[in-house]
mmCIF file of the C-alpha atoms, coordinates in Angstrom:
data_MODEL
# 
_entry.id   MODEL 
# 
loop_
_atom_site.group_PDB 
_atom_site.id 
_atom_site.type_symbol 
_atom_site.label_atom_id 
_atom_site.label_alt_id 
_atom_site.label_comp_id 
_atom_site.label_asym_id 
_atom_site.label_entity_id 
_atom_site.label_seq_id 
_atom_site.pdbx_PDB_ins_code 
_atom_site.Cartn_x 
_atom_site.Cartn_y 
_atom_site.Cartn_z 
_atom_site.occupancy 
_atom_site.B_iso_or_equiv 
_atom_site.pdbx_formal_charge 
_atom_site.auth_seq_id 
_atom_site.auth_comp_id 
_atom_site.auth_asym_id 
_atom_site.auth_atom_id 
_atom_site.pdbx_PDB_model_num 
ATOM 1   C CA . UNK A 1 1   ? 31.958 -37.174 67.627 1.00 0.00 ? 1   UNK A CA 1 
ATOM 2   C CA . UNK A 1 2   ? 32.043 -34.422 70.228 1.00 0.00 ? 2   UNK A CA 1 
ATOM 3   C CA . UNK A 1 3   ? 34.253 -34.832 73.250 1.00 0.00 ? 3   UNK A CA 1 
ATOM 4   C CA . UNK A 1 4   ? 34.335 -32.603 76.309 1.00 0.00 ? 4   UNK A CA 1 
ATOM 5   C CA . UNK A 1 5   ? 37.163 -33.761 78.869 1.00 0.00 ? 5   UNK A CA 1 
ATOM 6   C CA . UNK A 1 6   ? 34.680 -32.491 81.778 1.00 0.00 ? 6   UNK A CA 1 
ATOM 7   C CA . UNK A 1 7   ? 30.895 -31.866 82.818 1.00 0.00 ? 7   UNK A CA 1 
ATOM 8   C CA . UNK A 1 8   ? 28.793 -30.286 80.647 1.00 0.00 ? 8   UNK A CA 1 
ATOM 9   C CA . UNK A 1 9   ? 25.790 -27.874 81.476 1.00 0.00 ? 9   UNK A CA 1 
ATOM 10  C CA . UNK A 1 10  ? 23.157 -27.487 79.087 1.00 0.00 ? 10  UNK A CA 1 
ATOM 11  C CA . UNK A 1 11  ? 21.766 -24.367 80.262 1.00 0.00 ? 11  UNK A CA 1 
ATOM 12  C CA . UNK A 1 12  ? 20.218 -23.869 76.744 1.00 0.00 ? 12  UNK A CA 1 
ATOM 13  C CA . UNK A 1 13  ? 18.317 -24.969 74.189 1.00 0.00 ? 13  UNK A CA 1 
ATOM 14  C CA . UNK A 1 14  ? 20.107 -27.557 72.124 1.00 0.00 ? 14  UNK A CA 1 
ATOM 15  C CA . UNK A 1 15  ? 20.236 -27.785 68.578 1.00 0.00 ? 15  UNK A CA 1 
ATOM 16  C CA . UNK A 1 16  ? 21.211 -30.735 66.337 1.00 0.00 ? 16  UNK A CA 1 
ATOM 17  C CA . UNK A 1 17  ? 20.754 -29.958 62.249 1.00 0.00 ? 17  UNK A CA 1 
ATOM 18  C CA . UNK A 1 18  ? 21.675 -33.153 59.994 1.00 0.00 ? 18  UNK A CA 1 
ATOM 19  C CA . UNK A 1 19  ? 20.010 -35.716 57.669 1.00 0.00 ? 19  UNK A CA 1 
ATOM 20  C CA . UNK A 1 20  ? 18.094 -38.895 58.973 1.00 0.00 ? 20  UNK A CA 1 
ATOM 21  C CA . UNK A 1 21  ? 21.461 -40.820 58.714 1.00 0.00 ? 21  UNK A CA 1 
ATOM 22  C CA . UNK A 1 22  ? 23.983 -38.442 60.347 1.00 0.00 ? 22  UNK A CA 1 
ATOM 23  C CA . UNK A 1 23  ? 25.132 -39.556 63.636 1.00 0.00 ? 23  UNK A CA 1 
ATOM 24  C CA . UNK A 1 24  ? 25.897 -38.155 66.884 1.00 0.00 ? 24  UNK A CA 1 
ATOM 25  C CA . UNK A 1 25  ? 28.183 -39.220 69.515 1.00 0.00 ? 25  UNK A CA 1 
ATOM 26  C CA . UNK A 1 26  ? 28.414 -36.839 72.776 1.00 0.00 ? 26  UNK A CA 1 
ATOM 27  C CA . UNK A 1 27  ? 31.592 -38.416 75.019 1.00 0.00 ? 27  UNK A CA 1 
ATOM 28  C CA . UNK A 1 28  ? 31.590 -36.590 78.576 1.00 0.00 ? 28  UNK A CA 1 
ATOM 29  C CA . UNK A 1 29  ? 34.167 -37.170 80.648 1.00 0.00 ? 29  UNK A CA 1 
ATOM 30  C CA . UNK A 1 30  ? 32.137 -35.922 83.703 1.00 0.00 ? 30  UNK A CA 1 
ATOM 31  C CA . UNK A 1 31  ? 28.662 -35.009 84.433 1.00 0.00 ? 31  UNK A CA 1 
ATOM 32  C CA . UNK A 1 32  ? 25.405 -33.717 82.286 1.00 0.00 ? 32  UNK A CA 1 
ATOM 33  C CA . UNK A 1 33  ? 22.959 -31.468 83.888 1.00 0.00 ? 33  UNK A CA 1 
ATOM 34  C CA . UNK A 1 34  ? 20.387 -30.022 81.560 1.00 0.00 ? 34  UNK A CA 1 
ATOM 35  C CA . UNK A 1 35  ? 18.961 -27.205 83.136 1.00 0.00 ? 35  UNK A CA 1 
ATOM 36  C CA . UNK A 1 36  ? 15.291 -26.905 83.816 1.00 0.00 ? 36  UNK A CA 1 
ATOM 37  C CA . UNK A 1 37  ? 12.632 -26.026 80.519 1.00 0.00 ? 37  UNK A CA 1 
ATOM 38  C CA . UNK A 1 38  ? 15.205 -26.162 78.265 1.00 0.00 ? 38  UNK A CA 1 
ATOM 39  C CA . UNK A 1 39  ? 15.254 -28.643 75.039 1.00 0.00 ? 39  UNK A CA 1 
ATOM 40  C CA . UNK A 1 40  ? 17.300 -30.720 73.050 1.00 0.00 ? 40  UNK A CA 1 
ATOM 41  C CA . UNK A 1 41  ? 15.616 -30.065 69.487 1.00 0.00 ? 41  UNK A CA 1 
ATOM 42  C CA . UNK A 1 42  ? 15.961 -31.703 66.403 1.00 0.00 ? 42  UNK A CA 1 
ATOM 43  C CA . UNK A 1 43  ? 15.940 -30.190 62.775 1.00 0.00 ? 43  UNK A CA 1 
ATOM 44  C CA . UNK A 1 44  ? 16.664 -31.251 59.071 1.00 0.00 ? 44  UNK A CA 1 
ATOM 45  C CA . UNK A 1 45  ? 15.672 -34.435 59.224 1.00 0.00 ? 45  UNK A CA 1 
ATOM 46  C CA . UNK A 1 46  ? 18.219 -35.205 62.727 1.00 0.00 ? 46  UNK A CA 1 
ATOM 47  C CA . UNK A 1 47  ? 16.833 -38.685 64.273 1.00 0.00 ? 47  UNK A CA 1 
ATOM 48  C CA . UNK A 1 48  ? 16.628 -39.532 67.993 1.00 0.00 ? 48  UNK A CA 1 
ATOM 49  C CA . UNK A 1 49  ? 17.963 -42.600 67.632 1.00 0.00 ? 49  UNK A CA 1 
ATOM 50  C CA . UNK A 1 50  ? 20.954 -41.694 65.862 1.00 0.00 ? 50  UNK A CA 1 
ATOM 51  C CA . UNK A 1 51  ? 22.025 -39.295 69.338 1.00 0.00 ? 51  UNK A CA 1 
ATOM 52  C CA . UNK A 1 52  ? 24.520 -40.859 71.648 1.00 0.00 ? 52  UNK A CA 1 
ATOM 53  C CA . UNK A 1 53  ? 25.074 -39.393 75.029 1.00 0.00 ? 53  UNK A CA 1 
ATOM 54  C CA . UNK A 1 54  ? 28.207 -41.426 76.417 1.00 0.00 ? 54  UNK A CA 1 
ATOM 55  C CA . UNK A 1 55  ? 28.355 -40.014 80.269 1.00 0.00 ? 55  UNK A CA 1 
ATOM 56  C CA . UNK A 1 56  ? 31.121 -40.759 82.528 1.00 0.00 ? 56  UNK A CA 1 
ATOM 57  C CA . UNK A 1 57  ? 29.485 -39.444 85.924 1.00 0.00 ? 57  UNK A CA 1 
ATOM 58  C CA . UNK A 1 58  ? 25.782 -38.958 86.447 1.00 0.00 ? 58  UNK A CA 1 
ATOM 59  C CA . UNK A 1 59  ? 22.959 -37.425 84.172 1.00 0.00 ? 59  UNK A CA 1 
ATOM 60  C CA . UNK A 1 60  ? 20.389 -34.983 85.572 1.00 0.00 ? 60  UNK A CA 1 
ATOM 61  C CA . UNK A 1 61  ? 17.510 -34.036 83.606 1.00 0.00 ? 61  UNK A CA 1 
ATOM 62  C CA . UNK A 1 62  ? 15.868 -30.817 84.737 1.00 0.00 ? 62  UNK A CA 1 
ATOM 63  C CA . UNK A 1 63  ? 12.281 -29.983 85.463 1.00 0.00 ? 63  UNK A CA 1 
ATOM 64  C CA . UNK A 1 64  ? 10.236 -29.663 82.868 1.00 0.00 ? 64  UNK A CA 1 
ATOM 65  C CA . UNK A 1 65  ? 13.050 -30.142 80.553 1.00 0.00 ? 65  UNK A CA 1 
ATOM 66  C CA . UNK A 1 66  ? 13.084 -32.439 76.958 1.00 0.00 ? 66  UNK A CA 1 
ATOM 67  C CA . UNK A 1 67  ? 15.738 -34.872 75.970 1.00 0.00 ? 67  UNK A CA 1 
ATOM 68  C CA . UNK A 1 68  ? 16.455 -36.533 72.795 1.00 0.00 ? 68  UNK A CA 1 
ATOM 69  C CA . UNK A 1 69  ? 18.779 -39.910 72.406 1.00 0.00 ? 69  UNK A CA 1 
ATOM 70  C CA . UNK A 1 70  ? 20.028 -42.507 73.957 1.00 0.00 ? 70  UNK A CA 1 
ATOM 71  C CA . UNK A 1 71  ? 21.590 -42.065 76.964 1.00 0.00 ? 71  UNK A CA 1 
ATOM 72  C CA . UNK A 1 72  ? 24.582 -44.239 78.270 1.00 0.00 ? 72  UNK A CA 1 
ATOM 73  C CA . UNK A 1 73  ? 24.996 -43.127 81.657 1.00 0.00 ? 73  UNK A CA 1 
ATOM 74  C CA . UNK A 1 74  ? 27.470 -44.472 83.876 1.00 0.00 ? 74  UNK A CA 1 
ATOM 75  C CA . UNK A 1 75  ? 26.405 -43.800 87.189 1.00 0.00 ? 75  UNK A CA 1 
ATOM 76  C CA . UNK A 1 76  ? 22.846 -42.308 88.127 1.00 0.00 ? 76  UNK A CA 1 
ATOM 77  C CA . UNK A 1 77  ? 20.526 -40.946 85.380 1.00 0.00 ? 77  UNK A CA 1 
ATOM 78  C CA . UNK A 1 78  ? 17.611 -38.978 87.292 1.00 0.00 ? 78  UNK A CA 1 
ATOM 79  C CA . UNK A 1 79  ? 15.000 -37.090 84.694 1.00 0.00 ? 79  UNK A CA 1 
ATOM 80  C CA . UNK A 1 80  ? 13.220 -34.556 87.812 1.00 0.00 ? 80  UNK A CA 1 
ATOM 81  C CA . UNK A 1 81  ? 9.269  -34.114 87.841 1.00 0.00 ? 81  UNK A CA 1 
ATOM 82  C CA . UNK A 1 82  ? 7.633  -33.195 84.851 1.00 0.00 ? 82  UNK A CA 1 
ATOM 83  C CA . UNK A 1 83  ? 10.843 -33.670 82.559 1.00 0.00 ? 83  UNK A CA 1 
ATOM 84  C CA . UNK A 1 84  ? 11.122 -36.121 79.411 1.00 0.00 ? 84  UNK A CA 1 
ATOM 85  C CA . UNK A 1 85  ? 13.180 -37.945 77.109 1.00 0.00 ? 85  UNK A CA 1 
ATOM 86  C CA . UNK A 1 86  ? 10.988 -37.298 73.903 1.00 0.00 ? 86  UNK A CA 1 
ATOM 87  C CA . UNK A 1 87  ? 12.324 -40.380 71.824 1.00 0.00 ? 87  UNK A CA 1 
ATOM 88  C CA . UNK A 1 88  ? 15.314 -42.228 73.153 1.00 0.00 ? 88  UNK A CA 1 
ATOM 89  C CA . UNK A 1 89  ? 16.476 -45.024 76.068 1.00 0.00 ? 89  UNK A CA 1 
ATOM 90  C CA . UNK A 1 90  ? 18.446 -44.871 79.035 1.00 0.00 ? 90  UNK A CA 1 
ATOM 91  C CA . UNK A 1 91  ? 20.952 -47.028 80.206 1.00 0.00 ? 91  UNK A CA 1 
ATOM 92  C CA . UNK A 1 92  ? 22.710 -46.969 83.335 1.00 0.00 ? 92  UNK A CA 1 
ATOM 93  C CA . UNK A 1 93  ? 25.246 -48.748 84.865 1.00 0.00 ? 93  UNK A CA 1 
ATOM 94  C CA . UNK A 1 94  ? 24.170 -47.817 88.454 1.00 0.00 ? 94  UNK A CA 1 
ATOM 95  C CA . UNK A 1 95  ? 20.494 -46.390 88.655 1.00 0.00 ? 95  UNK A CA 1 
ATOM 96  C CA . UNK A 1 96  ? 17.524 -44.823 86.427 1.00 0.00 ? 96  UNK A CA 1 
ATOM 97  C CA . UNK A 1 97  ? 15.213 -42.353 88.783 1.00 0.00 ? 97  UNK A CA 1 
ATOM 98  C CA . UNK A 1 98  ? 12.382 -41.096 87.148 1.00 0.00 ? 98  UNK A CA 1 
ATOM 99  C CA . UNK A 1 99  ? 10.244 -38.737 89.099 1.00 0.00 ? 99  UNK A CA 1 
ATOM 100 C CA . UNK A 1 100 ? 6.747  -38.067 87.109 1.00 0.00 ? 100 UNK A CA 1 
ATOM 101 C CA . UNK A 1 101 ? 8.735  -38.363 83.839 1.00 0.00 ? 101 UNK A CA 1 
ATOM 102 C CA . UNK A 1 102 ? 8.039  -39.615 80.721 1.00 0.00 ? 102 UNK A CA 1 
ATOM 103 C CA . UNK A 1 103 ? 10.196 -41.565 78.284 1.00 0.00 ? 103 UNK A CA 1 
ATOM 104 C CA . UNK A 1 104 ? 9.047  -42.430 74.816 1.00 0.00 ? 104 UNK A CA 1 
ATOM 105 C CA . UNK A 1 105 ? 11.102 -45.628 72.893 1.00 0.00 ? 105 UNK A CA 1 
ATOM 106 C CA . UNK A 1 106 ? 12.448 -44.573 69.056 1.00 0.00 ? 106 UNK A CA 1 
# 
């Protein structure tokens, strides 16, 4: 479990390295922005479906930009033209906006 008591920027690529059981659980007190072209990216076996993004404010998903997981948003969740969420699901308490993105189920 990784907690961050504010917003997070993912202005990077992200990497998560485990087996096909670990699991991870992202708590964010604030917002997540993942910057545009940059990718969440899985290695050693790390499963989608096993990734939990718990979001307190809103999600933004930049352009052209891949996301992995399930994302528990609690206000908006808004993946911008040409991004993706690679294998996962969205949930939001408020709204999903999806502007020519593309979201494949686990």
């Amino acid at each position: 479990v990784y907690t961050f008591g504010t917003g997070v920027l993912l202005s990077g690529n992200i990497h998560f390295d485990g087996s096909d059981t670990d699991i991870f659980i992202i708590q964010i007190a604030g917002n997540l922005v993942q910057a545009a072209n940059f990718n969440v990216i899985l290695e050693g076996g790390a499963k989608a479906e096993n990734i939990f993004w718990q979001v307190a404010g809103f999600v933004e998903v930049g352009v052209g930009a891949e996301m992995q997981g399930i994302i528990l948003g609690f206000t908006s969740v808004v993946f911008k033209t040409g991004s993706s969420l690679v294998t996962g699901r969205v949930l939001s308490q408020t709204a999903c906006t999806l502007d020519q993105a593309t979201i494949t189920a686990p």
